[in-house]
N, C-alpha and C positions, 0 to 999 in steps of 0.2 A: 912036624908041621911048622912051616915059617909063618909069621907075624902077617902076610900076605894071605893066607890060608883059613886063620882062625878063624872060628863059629861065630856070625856077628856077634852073638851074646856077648861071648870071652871079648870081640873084637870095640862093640861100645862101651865096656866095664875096662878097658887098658887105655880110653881117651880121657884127657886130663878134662876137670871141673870146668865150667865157664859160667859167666856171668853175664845178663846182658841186663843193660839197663832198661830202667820204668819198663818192664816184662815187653821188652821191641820183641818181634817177633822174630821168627824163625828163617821162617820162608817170607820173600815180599809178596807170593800165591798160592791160593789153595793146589793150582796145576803142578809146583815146583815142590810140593811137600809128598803128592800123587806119585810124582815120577820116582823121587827119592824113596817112597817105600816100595815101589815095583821092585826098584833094582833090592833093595833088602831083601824082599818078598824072593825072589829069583835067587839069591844068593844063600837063604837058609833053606830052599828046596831043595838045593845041589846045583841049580841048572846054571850057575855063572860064578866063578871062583874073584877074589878080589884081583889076581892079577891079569885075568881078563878085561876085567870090567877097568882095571887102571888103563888097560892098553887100547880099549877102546874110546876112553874120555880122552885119553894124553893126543889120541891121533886125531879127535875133532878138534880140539885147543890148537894143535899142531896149523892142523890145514884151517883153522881161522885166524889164526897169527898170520900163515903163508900171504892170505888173501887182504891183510891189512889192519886184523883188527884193533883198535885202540886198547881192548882191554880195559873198560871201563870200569867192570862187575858187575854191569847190570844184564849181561849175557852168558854164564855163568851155567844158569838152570835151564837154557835154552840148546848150550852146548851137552849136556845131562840129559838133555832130550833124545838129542841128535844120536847120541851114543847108544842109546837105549834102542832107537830103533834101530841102525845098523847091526848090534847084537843080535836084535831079533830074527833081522833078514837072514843076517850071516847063520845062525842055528837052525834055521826054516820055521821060524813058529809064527812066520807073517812074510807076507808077500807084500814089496815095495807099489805093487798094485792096492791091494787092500790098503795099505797106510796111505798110500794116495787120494783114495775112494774115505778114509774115515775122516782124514784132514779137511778135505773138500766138504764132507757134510757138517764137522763141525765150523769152520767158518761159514758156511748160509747158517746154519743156526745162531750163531753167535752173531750174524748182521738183521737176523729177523728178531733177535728177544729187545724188550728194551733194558734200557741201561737200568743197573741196581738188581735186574731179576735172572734167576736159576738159567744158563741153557738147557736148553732139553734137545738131546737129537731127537729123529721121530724113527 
């Protein structure tokens, strides 16, 4: 089994300590902690090996560098995104229609809540 392959378990227990200061947090959002445990979630099911999922993130990174990006860090989890759903489409467990149809309803959700409170789709 390569290092690529490991069982997350084995795979968070071989990442060295870290520290983050006055307890900052993790994720700058709850959506970027979300996505990050899908892909975990998909990964201890069997359904997405790490060097998938590397070759899917490396080629969003890839073609947003192409397109100009700064690389600031604050796109990052948005790229994690992007990856996530091409995996999906690419394995057929979501149609670029439906991810279409779910994005579209959570922005009017997210333009009709007000600011500080829960979205809710309907």
């Amino acid at each position: 089994m390569t290092s690529a392959e490991k069982p997350s378990s084995e795979y968070r227990s071989s990442l060295p300590e870290t520290t983050r200061e006055d307890a900052e947090p993790v994720f700058d959002a709850p959506w970027q902690a979300a996505a990050f445990a899908m892909t975990l979630a998909l990964h201890e099911r069997g359904l997405v090996t790490w060097t998938e999922w590397t070759a899917y993130l490396s080629s969003v990174i890839r073609d947003a560098q192409a397109l100009g990006d700064p690389d600031r860090g604050d796109t990052y989890y948005a790229y994690w995104l992007t990856a996530l759903e091409r995996i999906a489409t690419a394995k057929g467990w979501v149609t670029t229609d439906a991810l279409l149809k779910c994005r579209n309803a959570w922005d009017e959700a997210a333009r009709r809540t007000p600011h500080g409170k829960p979205i809710e789709l309907r």
